[in-house]
DSSP file (Angstrom, degrees, kcal/mol; ACC not computed):
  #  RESIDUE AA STRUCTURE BP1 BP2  ACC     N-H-->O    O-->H-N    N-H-->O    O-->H-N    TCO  KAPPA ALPHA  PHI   PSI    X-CA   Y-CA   Z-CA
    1    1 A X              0   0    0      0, 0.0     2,-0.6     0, 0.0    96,-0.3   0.000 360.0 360.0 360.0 150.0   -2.2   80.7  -41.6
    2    2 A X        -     0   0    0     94,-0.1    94,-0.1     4,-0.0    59,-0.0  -0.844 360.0-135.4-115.7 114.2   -2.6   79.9  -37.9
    3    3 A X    >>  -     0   0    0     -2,-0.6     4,-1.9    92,-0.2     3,-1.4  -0.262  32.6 -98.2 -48.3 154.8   -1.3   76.8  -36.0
    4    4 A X  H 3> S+     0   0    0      1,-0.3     4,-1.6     2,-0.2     5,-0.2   0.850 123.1  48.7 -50.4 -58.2   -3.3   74.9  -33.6
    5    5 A X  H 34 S+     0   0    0      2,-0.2    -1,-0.3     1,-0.2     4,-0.1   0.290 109.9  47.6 -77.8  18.9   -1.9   76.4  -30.8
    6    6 A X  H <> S+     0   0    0     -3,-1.4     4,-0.9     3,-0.1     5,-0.2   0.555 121.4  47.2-107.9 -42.0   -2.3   80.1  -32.0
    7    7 A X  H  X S+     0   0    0     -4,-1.9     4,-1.1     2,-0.2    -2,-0.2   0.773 113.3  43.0 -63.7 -35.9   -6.2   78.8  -32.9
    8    8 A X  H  X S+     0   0    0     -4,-1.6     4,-0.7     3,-0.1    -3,-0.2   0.860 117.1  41.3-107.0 -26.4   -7.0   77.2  -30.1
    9    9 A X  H  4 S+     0   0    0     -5,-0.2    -2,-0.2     1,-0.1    -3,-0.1   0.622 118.9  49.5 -88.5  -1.6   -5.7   79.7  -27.5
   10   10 A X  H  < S+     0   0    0     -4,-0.9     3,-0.4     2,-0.1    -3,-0.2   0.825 117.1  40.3 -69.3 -42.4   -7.1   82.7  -29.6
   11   11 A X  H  < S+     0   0    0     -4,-1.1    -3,-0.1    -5,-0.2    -2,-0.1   0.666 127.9  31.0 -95.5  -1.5  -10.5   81.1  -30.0
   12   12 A X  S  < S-     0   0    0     -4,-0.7     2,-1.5    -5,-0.1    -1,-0.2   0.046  76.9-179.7-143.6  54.2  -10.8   79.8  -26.5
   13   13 A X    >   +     0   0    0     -3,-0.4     3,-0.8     1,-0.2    -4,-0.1  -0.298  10.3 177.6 -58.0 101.7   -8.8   82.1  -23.7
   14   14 A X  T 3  S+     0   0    0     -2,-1.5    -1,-0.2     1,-0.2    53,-0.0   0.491  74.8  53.8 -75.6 -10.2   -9.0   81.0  -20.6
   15   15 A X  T 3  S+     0   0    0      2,-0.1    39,-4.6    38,-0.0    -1,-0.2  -0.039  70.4 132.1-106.9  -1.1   -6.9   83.6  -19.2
   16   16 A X  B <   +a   54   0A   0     -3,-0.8     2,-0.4    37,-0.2    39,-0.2  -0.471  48.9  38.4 -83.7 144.9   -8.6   86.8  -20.4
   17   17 A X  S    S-     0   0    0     37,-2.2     2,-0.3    -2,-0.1    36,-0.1  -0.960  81.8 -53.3 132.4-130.6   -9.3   89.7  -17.6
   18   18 A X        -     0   0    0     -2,-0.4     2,-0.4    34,-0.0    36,-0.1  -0.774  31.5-121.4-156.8 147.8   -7.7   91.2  -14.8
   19   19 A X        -     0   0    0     -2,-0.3     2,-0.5    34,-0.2     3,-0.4  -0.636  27.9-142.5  26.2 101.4   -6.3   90.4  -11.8
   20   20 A X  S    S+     0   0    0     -2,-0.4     3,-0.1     1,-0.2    20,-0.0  -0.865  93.6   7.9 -92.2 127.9   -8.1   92.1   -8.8
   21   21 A X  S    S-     0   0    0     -2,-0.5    -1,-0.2     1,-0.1    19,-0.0   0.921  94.6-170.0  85.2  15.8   -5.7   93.0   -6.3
   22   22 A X        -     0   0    0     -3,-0.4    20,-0.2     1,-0.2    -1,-0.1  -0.224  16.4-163.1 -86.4 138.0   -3.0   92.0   -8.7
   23   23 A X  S    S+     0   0    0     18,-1.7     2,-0.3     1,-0.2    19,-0.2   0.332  78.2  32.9-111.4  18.5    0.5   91.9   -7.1
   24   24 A X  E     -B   41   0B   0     17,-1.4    17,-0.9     2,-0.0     2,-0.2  -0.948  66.6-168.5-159.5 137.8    2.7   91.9  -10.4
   25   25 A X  E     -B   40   0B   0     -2,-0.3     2,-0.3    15,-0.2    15,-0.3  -0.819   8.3-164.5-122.4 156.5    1.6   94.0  -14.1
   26   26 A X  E     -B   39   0B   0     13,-1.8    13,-2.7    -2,-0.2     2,-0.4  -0.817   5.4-167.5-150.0 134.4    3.6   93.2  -16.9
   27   27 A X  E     +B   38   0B   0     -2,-0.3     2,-0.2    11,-0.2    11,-0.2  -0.959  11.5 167.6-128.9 134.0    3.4   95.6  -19.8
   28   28 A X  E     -B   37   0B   0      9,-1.9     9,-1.2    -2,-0.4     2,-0.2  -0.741   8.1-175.7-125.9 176.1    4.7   95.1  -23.3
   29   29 A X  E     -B   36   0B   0     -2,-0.2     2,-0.6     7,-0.2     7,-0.2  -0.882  16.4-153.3-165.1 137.4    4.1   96.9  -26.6
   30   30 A X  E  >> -B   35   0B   0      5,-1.0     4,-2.7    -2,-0.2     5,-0.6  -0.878  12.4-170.0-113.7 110.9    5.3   96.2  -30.3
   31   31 A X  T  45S+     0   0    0     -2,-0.6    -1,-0.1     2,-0.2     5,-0.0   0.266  78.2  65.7 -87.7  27.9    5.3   99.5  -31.7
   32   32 A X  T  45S+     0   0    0     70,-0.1    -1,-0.2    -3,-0.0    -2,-0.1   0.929 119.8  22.4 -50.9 -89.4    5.8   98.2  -35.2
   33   33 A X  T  45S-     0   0    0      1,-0.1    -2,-0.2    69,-0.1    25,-0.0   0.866 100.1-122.4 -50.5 -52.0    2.4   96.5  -35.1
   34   34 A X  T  <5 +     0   0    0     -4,-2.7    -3,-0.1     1,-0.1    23,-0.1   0.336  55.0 156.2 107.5  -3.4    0.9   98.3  -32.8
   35   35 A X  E   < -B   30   0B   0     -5,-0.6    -5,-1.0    -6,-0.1     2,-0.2  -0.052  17.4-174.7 -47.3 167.1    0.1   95.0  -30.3
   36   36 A X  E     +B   29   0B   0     -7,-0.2    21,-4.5     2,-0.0     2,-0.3  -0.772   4.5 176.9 172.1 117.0   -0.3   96.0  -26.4
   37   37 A X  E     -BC  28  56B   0     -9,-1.2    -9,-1.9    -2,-0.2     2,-0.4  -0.936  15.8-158.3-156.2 144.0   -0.7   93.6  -24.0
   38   38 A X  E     -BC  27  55B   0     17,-1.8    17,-3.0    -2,-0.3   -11,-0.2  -0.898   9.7-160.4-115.7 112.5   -1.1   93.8  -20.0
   39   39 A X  E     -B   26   0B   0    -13,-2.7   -13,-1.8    -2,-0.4     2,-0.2  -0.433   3.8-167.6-101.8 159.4   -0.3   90.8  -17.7
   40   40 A X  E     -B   25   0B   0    -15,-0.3    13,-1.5    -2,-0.2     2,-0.3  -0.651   5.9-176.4 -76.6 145.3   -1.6   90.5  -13.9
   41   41 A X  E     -BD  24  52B   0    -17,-0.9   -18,-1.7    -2,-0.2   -17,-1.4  -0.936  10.7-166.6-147.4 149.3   -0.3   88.1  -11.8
   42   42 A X  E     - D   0  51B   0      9,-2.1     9,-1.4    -2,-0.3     2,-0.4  -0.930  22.0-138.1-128.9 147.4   -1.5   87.4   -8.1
   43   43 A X        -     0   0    0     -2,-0.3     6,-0.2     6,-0.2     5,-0.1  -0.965  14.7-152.9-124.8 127.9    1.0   85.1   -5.9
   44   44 A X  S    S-     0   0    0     -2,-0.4    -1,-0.2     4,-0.1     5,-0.1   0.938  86.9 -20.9 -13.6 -81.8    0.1   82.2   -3.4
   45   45 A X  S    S-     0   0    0      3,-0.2     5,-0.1     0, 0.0    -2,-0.0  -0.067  95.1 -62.3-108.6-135.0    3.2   83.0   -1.8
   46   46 A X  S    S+     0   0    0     74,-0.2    73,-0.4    -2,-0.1    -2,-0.0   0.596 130.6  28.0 -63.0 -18.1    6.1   84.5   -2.2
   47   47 A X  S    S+     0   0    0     73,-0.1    31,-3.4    31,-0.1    32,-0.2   0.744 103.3  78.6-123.9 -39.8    7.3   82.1   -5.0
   48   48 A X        -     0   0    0     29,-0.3     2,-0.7     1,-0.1    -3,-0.2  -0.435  66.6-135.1-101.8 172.8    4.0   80.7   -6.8
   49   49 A X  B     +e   74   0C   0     24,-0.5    26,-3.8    -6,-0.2    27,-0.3  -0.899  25.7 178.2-113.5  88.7    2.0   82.2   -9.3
   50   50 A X        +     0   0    0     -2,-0.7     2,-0.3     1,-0.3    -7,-0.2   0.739  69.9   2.0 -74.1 -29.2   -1.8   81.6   -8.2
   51   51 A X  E     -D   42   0B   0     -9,-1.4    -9,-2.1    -3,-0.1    -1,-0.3  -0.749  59.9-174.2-176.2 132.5   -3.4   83.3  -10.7
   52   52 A X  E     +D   41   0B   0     -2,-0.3     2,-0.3    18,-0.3   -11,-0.2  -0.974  12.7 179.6-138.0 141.5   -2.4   85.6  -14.4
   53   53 A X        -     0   0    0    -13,-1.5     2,-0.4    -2,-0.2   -37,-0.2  -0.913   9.2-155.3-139.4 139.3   -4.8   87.1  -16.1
   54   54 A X  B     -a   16   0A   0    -39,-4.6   -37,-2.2    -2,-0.3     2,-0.3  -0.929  16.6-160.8-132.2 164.2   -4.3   89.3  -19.5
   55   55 A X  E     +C   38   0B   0    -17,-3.0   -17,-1.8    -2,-0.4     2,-0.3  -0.984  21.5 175.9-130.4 126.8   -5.5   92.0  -21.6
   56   56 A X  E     -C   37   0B   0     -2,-0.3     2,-0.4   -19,-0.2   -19,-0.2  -0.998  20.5-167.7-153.1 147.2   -4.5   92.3  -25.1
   57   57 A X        +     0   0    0    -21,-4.5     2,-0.3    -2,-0.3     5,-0.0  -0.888  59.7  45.3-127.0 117.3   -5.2   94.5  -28.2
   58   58 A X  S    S+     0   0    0     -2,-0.4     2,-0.3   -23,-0.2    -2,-0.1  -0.915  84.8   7.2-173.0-154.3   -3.9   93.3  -31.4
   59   59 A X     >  -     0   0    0     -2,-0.3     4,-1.6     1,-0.1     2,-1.1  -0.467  65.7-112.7 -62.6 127.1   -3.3   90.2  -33.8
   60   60 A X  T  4 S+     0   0    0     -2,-0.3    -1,-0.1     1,-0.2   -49,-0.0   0.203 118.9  64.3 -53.8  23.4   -4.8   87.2  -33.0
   61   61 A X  T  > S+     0   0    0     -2,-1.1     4,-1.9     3,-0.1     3,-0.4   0.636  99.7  47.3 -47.8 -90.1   -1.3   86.1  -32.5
   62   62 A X  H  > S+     0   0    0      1,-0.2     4,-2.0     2,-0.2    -2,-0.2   0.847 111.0  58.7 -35.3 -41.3   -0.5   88.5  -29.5
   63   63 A X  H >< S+     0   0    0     -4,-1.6     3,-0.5     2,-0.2    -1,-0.2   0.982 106.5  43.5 -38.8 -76.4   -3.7   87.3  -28.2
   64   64 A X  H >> S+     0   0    0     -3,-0.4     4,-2.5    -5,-0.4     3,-0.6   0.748 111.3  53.4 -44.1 -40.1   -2.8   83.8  -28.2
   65   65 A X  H 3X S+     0   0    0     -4,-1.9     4,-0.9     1,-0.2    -1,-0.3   0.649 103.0  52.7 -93.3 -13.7    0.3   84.2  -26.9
   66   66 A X  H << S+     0   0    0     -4,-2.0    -1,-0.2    -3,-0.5    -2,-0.2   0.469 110.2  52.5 -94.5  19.8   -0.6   86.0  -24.1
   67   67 A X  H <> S+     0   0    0     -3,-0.6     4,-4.6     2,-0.1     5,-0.4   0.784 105.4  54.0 -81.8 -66.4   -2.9   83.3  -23.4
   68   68 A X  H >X S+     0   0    0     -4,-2.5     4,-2.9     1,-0.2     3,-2.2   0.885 106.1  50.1 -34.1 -94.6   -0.3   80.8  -23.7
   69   69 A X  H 3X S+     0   0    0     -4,-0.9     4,-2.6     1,-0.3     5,-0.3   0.760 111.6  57.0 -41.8 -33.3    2.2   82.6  -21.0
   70   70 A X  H 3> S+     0   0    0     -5,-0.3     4,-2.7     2,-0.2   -18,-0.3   0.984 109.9  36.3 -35.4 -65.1   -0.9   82.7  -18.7
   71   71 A X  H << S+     0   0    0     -4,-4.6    -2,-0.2    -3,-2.2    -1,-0.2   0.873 117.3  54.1 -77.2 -20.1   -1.7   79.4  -18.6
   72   72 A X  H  < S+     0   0    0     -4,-2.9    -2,-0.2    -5,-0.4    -3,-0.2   0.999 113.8  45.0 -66.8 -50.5    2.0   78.4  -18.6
   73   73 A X  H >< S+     0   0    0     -4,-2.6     3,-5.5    -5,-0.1   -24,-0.5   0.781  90.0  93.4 -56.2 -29.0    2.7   80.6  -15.6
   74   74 A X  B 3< S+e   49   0C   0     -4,-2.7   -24,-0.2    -5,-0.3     3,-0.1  -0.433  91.9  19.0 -60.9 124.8   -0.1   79.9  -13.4
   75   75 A X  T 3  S+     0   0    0    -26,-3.8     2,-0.5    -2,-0.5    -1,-0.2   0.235 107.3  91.5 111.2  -6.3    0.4   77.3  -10.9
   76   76 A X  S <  S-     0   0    0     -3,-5.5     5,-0.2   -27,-0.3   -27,-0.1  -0.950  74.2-102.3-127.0 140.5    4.5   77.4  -11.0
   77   77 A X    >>  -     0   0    0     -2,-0.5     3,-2.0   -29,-0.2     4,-0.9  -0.081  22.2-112.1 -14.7 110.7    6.8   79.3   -9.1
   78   78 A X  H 3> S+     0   0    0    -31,-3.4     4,-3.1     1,-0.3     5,-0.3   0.733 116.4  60.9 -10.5 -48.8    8.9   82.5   -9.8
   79   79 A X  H 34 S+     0   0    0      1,-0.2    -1,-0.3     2,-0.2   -31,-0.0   0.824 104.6  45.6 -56.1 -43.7   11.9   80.3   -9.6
   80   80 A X  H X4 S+     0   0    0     -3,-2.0     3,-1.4     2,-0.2     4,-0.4   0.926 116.6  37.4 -59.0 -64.9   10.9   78.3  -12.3
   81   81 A X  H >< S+     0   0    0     -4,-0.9     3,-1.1     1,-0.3    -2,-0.2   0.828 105.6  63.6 -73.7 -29.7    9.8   80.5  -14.8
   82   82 A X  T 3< S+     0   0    0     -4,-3.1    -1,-0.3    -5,-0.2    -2,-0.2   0.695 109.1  49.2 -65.8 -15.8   12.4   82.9  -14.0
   83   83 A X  T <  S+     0   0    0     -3,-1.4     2,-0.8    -5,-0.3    -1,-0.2   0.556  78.1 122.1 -92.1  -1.6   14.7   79.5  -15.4
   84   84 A X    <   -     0   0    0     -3,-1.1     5,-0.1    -4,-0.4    27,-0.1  -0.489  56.5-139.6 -81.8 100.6   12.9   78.9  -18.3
   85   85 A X     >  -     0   0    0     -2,-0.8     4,-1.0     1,-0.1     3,-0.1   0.057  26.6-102.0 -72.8-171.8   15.3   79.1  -21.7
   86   86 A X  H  > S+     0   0    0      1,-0.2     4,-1.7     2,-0.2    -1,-0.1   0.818 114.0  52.3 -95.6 -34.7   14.7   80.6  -24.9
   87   87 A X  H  > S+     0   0    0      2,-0.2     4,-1.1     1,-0.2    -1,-0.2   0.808 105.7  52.0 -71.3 -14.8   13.9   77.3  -26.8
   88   88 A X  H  > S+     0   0    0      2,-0.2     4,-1.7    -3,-0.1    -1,-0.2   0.797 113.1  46.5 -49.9 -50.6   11.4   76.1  -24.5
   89   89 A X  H >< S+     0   0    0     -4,-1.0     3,-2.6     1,-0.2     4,-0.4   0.955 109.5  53.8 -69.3 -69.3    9.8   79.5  -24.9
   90   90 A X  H 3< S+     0   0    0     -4,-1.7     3,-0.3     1,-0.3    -1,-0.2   0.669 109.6  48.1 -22.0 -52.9   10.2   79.3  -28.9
   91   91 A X  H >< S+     0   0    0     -4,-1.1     3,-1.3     1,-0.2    -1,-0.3   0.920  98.3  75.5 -69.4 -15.8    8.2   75.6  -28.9
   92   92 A X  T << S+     0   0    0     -3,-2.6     2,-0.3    -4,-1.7    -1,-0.2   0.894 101.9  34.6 -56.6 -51.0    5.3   77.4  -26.6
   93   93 A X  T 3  S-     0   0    0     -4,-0.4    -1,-0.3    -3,-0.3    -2,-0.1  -0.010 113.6-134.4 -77.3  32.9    3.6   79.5  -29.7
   94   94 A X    <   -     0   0    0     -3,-1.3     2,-0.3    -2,-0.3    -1,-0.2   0.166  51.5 -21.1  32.4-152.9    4.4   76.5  -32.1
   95   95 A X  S    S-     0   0    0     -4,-0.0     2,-0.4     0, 0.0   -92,-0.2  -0.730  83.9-152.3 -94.2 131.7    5.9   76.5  -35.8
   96   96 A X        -     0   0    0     -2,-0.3     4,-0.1   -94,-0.1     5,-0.1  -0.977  18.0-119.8-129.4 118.0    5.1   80.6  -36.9
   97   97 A X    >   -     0   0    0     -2,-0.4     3,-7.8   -96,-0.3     4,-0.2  -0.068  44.3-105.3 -50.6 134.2    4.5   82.4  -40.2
   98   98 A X  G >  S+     0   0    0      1,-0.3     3,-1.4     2,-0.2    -1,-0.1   0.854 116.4  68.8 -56.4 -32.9    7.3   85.0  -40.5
   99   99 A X  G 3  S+     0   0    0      1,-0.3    -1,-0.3     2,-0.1     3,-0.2   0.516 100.8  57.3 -52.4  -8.0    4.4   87.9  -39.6
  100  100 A X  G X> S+     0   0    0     -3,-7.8     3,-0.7    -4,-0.1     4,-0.5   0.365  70.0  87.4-129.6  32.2    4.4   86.5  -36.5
  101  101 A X  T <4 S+     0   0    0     -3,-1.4     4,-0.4     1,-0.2    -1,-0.1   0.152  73.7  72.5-120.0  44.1    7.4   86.3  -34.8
  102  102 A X  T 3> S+     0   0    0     -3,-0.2     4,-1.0     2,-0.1    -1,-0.2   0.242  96.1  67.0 -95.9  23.9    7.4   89.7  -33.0
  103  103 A X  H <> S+     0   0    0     -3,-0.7     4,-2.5     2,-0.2     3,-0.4   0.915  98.3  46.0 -52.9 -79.0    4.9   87.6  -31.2
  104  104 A X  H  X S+     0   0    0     -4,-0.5     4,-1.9     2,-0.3    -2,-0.1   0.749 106.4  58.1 -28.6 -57.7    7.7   85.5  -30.2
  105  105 A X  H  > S+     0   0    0     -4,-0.4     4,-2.1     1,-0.3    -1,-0.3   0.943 109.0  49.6 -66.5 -43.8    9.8   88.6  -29.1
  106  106 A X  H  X S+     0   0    0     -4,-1.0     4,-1.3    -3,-0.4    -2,-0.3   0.888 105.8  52.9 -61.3 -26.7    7.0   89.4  -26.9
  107  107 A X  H  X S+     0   0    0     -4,-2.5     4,-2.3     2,-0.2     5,-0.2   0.936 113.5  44.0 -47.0 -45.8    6.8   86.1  -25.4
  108  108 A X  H  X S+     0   0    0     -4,-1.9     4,-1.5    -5,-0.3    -1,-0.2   0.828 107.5  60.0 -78.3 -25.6   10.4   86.3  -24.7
  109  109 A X  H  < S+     0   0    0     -4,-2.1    -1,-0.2    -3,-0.2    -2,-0.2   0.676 105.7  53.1 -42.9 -48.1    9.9   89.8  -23.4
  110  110 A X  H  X S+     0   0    0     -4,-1.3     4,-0.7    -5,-0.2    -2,-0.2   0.867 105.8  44.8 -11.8 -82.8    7.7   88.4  -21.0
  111  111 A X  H  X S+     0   0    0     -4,-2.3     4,-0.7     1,-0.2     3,-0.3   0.690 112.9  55.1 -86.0 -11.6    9.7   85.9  -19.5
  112  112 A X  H  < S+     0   0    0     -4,-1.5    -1,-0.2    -5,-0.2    -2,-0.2   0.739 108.8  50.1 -62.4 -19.0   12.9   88.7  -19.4
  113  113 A X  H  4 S+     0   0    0      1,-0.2    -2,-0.2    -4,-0.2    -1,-0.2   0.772 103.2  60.0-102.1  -5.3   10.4   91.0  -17.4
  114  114 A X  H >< S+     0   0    0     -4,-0.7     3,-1.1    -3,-0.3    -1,-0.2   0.707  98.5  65.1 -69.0 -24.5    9.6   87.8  -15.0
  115  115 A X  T 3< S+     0   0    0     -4,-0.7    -2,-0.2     1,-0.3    -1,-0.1   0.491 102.5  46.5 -56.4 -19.0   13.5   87.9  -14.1
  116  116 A X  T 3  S+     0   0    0     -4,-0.1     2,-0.4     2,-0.0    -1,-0.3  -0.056  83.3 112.5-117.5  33.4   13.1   90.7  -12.7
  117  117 A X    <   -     0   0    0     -3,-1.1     2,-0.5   -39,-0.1    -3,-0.1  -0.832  40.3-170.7-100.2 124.9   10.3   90.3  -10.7
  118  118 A X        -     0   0    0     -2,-0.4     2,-0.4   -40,-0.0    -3,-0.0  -0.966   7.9-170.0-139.3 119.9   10.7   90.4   -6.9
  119  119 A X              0   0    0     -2,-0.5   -41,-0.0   -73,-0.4   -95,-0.0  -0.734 360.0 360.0-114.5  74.9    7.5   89.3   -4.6
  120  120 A X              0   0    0     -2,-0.4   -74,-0.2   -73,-0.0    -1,-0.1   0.416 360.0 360.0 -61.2 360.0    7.5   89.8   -1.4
């Protein structure tokens, strides 16, 4: 069963595409599942995140969640997300059926590979 927020950012991604010009990729993979999903980020400046855009092939989980980290990243600073703990990230996908939380490990995968991110 899917939660609201796995439903509403599966069946309505705002986030879905590429990046043109993209000045940050972020590539995950669960090779369990077989999920694969490709972040672009363009920055404002140095610090904000003007616009992330994803492509993902999998469960309509992975989907969703790389929807989610889109729209959470857009509009806030490196600084910020790079501060962002692991229970914050946990409520982001909502309450999850135990099939979906290497969903979760990519989320969190995610925000480890934003930690390392350096934008000149």
């Amino acid at each position: 069963m899917f939660n609201e927020v796995i439903v509403d950012n599966f069946s309505n991604p705002s986030h879905q595409g590429e990046v043109d010009s993209a000045q940050a990729n972020l590539k995950l993979g669960n090779p369990v599942c077989g999920d694969t999903v490709n972040i672009s980020l363009q920055f404002e400046s140095a610090d904000t995140v003007s616009e992330a855009k994803f492509q993902a092939w999998g469960c309509a989980t992975s989907l969703a969640m790389a929807n989610v980290f889109c729209r959470y990243v857009e509009g806030r600073k490196l600084t910020e997300i790079k501060e962002v703990e692991a229970d914050f990230i946990t409520s982001l996908l909502g309450e999850l059926e135990p099939s979906q939380h290497h969903c979760l490990e990519m989320l969190n995968e995610l925000f480890d590979q934003c930690r390392s991110l350096e934008v000149a």
